[in-house]
Structure formats: structure tokens, C-alpha cells
C-alpha positions, 0 to 999 in steps of 0.5 A: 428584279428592281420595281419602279415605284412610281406616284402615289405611296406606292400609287397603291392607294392611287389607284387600287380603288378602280381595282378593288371590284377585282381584289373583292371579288374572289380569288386569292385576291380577297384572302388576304389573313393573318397579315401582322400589323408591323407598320402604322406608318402613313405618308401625309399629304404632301410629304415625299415618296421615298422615290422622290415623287410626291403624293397626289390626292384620289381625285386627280389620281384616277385611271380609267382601267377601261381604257388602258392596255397596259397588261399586268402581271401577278406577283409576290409583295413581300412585306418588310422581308416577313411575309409576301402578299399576292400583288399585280403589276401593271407597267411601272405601278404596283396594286396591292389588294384593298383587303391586306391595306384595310388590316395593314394601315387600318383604312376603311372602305366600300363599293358604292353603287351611284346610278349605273356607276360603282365606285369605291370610297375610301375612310380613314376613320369610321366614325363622326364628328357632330359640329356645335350647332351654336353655343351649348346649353345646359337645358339643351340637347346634350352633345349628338346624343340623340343619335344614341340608343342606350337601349338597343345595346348588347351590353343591355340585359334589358330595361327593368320593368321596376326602376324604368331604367337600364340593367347592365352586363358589360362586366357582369353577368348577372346584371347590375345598375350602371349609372353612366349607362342610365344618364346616358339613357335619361340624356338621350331621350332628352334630346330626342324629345328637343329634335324628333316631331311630336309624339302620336298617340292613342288612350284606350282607355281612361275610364271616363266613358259610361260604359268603359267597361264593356270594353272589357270581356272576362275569358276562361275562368270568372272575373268582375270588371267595372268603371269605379272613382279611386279615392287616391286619384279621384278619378275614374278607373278601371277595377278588376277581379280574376285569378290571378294564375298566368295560365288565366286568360284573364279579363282581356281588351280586345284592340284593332289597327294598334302600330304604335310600339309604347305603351303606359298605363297606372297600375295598383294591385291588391295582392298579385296580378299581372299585364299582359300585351299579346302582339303579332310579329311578321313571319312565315307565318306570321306568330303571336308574341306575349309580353307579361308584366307581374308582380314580381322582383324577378327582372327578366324571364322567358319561356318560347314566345312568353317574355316575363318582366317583374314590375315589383309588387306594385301595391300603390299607385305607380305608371309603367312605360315600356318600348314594346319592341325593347322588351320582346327583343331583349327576352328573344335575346336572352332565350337565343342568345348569339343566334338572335344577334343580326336579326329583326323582330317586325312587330304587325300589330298590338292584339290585345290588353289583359289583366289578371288579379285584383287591382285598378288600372287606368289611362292605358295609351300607346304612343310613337315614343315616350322619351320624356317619361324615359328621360324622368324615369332615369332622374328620379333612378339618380333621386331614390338611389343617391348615397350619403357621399353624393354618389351612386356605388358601382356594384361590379367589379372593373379591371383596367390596364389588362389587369393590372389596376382593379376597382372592387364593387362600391367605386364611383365614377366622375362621368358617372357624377357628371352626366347624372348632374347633366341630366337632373339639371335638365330634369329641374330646368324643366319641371322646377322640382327643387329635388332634382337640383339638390340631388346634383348639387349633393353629386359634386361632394365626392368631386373632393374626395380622393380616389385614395379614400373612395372618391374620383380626385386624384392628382397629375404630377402632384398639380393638377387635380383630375376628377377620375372615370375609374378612380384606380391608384395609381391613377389612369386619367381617361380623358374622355370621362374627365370633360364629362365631368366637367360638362356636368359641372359647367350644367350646374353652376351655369343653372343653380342660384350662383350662391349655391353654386360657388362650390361647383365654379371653383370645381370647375374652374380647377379642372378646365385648368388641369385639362388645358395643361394636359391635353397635349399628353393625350396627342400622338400625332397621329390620333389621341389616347384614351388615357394616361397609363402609359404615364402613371403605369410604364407601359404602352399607350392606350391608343384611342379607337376612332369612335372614342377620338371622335368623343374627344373632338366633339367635347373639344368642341363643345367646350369651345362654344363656352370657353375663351381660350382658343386651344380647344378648338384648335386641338379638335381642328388638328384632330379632327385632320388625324382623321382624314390620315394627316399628321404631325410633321416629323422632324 
């Protein structure tokens, strides 16, 4: 029997949205699996139904099922004569279930409740596109990244209690520093610092009152504890003197009515010793929590509700800053692993402060962020570690093109360079430390040097020069890391004395050129690719998912508050319509 199909792509998309409470709410209607992504194929607004109609907008397509006595029938949808799914007819129209179009055309979807009404909204696209609010600024918030949360990532072992700055395991294990990762986190509490209210906090101890040790009580085994001038800081601080045995209760400050979840304090040990917070977390019951900071190399370890993190030897005076919640959560994930995922430590309170061994401590303070010494943390990482080219080694090895390009430990990266330039721009602009500004004019070097012989440059069509995310031969040109690396250029010689900047306006001039000749390569007609492999390697494109189409507008946009040529602009417009399921026309 023949079906009429009628309106709307198959009025399925019409009309399946009053449906979808049906399709979702069990039976076979909700089942649909392993269905095959044979055809990507999408109608564009507007364009004809292969019965001639055309396509109607949701909004004006809407049925009231209520109302409509037509009676519908079930029957089998086959699909492109390979498989069949369950389908309803009802008259003329035909309804297939919104779980087998979500996989089939990659659409998204839910049931929203508004008041007494549900109803269900359709997505093309998951992901969000930040619109410049004015023209960027390299001292400003650095894109939407205050929408980041480097921290919280799975991908994140933890923050290390040494550097102050995250600790991979994306392609490693074992764990390693990723420089795109820390100037991600260093850029992101950047501009959390420039959009979130002002901190609240609370010093709870400074050591400046009389009797600011009696705040102090020595438990279990016997100790000393007094308020004495440190000749290094000529201050007041905090001595102690106990075992330094963790199983020592140690010389605790007891504390009450402590929500806030950062916490710093100066810190210097004689030998060892160690810190430990004892938290209370909501539960049934509700269960004491210990986080321990120790003289120690070792970055992470846990044993049941006891999280260990080394804090390196700490033999001169140096500040420790740790998100609480950060910390206990990524020791229960370490201990529990893919049980923890999906769950949520509520943290009730800050019990107390303990000290163990002999040391000083001083200005110990709680506080509702700490995203400027977050951000700091990260610049000064990119000031210890800065090789002699200029760049910061990847010690990890990175393998692309399912296998067929392989980086081994020591590559660098050109986003890896350009956002730790973006960041210890902003460093300098706001503490005036020459060392930050020499650190990212010293990060542009590797900028010329090859990807053949260790560096990120390499060449499209021997013409255009690329700076490379991940610097293989033959070459992948990724977009997105590439207007990294330029954003990061445009920072420095937009902030640098523009004698020490020539170098640096001729890298990027090069490149804004290379991007405005190959951006249509990266344009499908229907979304945009990652990279060029399909060019350099012969295979298929690398299509970009829609959270990494969305970097690619909003750095298009980005770029057209600071440059003149209206392309970029209009290549993220007509992107940004890819979204909303619009394409190219055909021919």
C-alpha cells in the first residue's frame, strides 16, 4: 500500500513533538537501537518535499492531539530497504519516534514542563554560541571562558598541591602537566575574577593578636605552640613543634560556622610535618572528611576517608591555595573511580586546622573563591618551566588520525604557546612583572621553527604557513588551535612596547593571512571540520562535533571585533545557520 506523504519532511518532524510523550513513555516506542547512521541527509528551510510540498516551521505546524479524532494505526517504517522501525499512521501523515530521529539525523530533544503545560523542544545542536559583547581585549576576559571549569574535568587527576596547577590523564595515566590544560585554567579563573562579585572571606589566623596561640590546643602527644616575629617576613607568625607522625592528632585550631570552600595559608617546615582540614560532609549520617597536606613529592593519595596531597618539601616560605571540594573530590574519584561519577559531595562545614611537625604558618584564610591566585599559580607554572626554545615540552605520547600521525613525549603545541601567551599577557598587564611579558615574547621563537624539526610551523600547499595544535608530519592543520595561537599572538603585540613587538605583528599578520585563504576548506555546508586530514592524509573528513563548531564561531567572532575584513563575521553567521539545521544550497 502506497502512503501519502504529506507536509512537513515527512510531517514527522512537524508533528512528532506532540507525540514524543507517547514515543518516550515506554513500549516499543522508546526502544528504538542499533539503528545505522546511513543518511545525514536534512531538508533546508524551505527547500521541496520530494511530494512537492514544502517545509513548514514547528510553530505554525502544530496539532492539538486532543482534538483530532482521526485514529492511527501501528506499522513498520522501513528505512532505505535495510531495516524497519515501528512508526504510527494517522490519516494521510506518518510519525516516527523521536528516539530513532534523534540517532538518525543526530537531533536533540526534551519534554519540558512550563506551568501546568509540557511540551517538547527540539535542538539541532547542543552546544552555545557566546556573542562579543564589544571588542575583545587582551586584558580582558578571554572568550566565554568563565563558563570553564578546567577543574572539575574527568580528564583532571587533580590540582597538584606542588605546582598549584592541574595534572592530566587524557592520554596518560599516569598523569602529566598539559600546558593547553593549565592556561586554560589560569585564563579561566581570569575571567571569573573580571564577571563573578567580589570574594567573601575570613582570616583565622594572622598571628598578630596577643594571644593568638591559645587558639591553639596541643592533642595526644606533646607539642609547643607559640606566636614569634619570623626574620624572613618580619612578621608575626605561628610556631609549632610536635610529632610530625600523621596518625599525631597534632596541634589543632578548632573552628565553627566555616561554609567557605578555599583555603590559604604560608607555610615553612624545618624538616617534615604536615596540614590537615577535617570537613564535615552531608550524609546519612552525616561523616568527617580529612584532607592532609604533606611534605611530600608523592601528588595524590587515598585511604577510605583520609585524601593525601604532597605539598613538595616546603623548606622556605611559600602559599598554598586549595578548592576544598576540588580536592576531596578528586581523592573520592581516585579511590572509587567510575562508581563516583554522577555523584555529589555536599560539604556542611570546615571542623578544624591541624599542624604537625616543626614549622610556621601564618595568614591562614577561607574564602568563596580564589581565582586570582588560581590565575597567578598557572603564570608563574609557564615562568619555572619555559625551555630554551621558548616552549613548554608535552611529555605524553598523542596519536591522531586513528593512529596514523604519532607525536612522541617532548612535542610542543601552537595553542599550547598561544594561550600561555594570553595568559602571561594578562599576568603582566595586571602586576607589571617584566617576567611575565619576557616569558611570552620568549613563547613566540618556536612559532618559526618547523614542525619537521621540533617546532609547530608548517606549510598548506607550500604557501601558506600554519602554527600547528599537534605539529605531525604530514601535517593536520586543526583549526581551532591554530586562531588560538593567533589570539595569543594578537595579546602580545597588542600589550608589549611595539619595538619588542615587530617579530610577533609579522607572525601574525602571516597567519590571519593563512586562515582568511583556508577557512572555506574547513566548511561543509552543513557544519565545519576539525582539521585537514582529509586533505594532507587522503582519508575522510574529520567532522567537527558541535561543541568544537561552536569554538569555531565564537573565535570567528572574536576576530571580527578586531579585524577589518568582514569574512569572519560572515563565515561564523553562516555557521552559526548550520546549527539551527540549515544548509548549503545544492546545485
Amino acid at each position: 500500500m502506497r502512503l501519502k506523504m504529506r507536509r512537513a519532511v515527512i510531517t514527522v518532524l512537524g508533528g512528532c513533538f506532540l507525540l514524543v510523550t507517547l514515543f518516550l513513555s515506554g513500549s516499543k516506542w522508546s526502544s528504538c537501537t542499533d539503528v545505522n547512521r546511513l543518511d545525514n541527509n536534512f531538508y533546508r528551510d524551505g527547500a521541496p518535499h520530494p511530494d512537492g510540498s514544502k517545509l513548514t516551521r514547528l510553530s505554525t505546524q502544530a496539532v492539538d492531539l486532543t482534538k483530532n479524532s482521526i485514529p492511527y494505526e501501528e506499522l513498520d517504517c522501513v528505512i532505505n530497504g535495510e531495516y524497519t522501525v515501528g512508526c504510527r499512521r494517522e490519516g494521510d501523515d506518518v510519525y516516527l519516534p523521536f528516539s530513532f530521529i534523534s540517532k538518525y539525523f543526530e537531533v536533540y530533544g526534551k519534554l519540558v514542563q512550563n506551568g501546568d503545560d509540557t511540551r517538547f523542544e527540539w535542538s539541532h545542536s547542543y552546544s552555545h554560541v557566546y556573542v562579543p559583547d564589544g571588542t575583545y581585549s587582551p586584558t580582558g576576559i578571554f572568550m566565554s571562558f568563565e563558563h570553564y571549569n578546567v577543574e572539575k574535568r574527568d580528564r583532571v587527576k587533580c590540582i597538584s598541591a606542588i605546582e598549584g596547577v592541574p595534572i592530566s590523564t587524557q592520554w596518560g595515566a599516569h598523569g602529566y602537566y598539559y600546558p593547553i590544560q593549565i592556561a586554560q585554567y589560569g585564563l579561566s579563573h581570569f575571567s571569573k575574577f573580571l564577571t563573578e562579585k567580589p570574594r567573601s572571606s575570613i582570616v583565622i589566623e594572622d598571628a598578630e593578636d596577643d594571644r593568638a596561640a591559645d587558639q591553639w590546643a596541643v592533642v595526644g602527644q606533646r607539642g609547643t605552640v607559640s606566636s614569634v616575629i619570623d626574620r624572613h617576613r618580619n612578621t608575626h607568625v605561628i610556631e609549632f613543634d610536635t610529632s610530625d607522625s600523621i596518625h599525631n592528632p597534632g596541634i589543632v585550631h578548632q573552628l565553627e560556622n566555616i561554609i567557605f570552600g578555599f583555603l590559604f595559608f604560608d607555610i615553612r617546615f624545618e624538616n617534615n610535618g604536615s596540614v590537615t582540614v577535617a570537613m564535615e560532609m552531608k550524609g546519612r549520617p552525616n561523616r568527617l572528611f580529612y584532607l592532609h597536606y604533606i611534605c611530600s613529592e608523592n601528588v595524590l593519595a587515598v585511604s577510605e576517608d583520609n585524601v593525601y596531597y604532597g605539598i613538595g618539601l616546603r623548606r622556605t616560605w611559600g602559599r598554598v591555595t586549595r578548592d576544598l571540594m576540588v580536592d576531596a573530590q578528586k581523592g573520592i574519584m581516585m579511590q572509587l573511580g567510575k562508581k563516583f561519577r554522577g555523584s555529589r559531595l555536599v560539604p556542611l562545614r570546615v571542623i578544624s586546622v591541624s599542624v604537625r611537625g616543626h614549622g610556621w604558618i601564618d595568614n591562614i584564610t577561607f574564602a568563596s573563591s580564589a581565582h586570582l591566585e588560581q590565575m597567578y599559580d598557572a603564570a608563574d607554572w609557564f615562568v619555572r618551566h619555559q625551555d630554551n626554545k621558548g616552549g613548554w615540552p608535552i611529555m605524553v605520547t598523542r596519536k591522531l588520525a586513528l593512529g596514523r600521525l604519532e607525536l612522541p613525549p617532548g612535542w610542543y603545541s601552537a595553542m599550547a604557546q598561544g594561550q600561555a601567551i594570553s595568559l602571561l599577557v594578562r599576568a603582566y598587564d595586571r602586576t607589571k612583572i617584566r617576567a611575565y611579558l619576557d616569558c611570552a615574547l620568549r613563547a613566540t621563537k618556536i612559532y618559526n621553527i618547523p614542525s619537521s624539526e621540533g617546532g609547530v610551523r608548517a606549510m598548506f600547499a607550500d604557501k601558506y604557513p600554519w602554527y600547528e595544535e599537534y605539529p605531525t608530519v604530514p601535517s593536520s592543520f586543526v583549526l581551532n588551535g591554530f586562531i588560538y595561537s593567533l589570539i595569543g599572538l594578537y595579546d602580545l603585540k597588542t600589550v608589549a612596547p611595539p619595538e619588542e613587538a615587530r617579530d610577533t605583528e609579522s607572525l601574525y599578520s602571516t597567519g590571519i593571512s593563512s586562515l582568511k585563504a583556508l577557512l572555506p576548506l574547513f566548511d561543509t555546508g552543513s557544519g565545519s571540520v576539525y582539521d585537514l586530514r582529509h586533505f594532507t592524509l587522503a582519508m575522510s573528513p574529520n567532522l567537527a562535533r558541535w561543541d568544537y563548531h561552536t569554538t569555531h564561531i565564537n573565535q570567528l567572532l572574536l576576530l571580527s571585533t578586531i579585524e577589518d575584513d568582514p569574512v569572519f563575521e560572515a563565515v561564523a553567521n553562516r555557521w552559526i545557520g548550520y546549527m539551527k539545521g540549515k544548509r548549503a544550497a545544492h546545485n
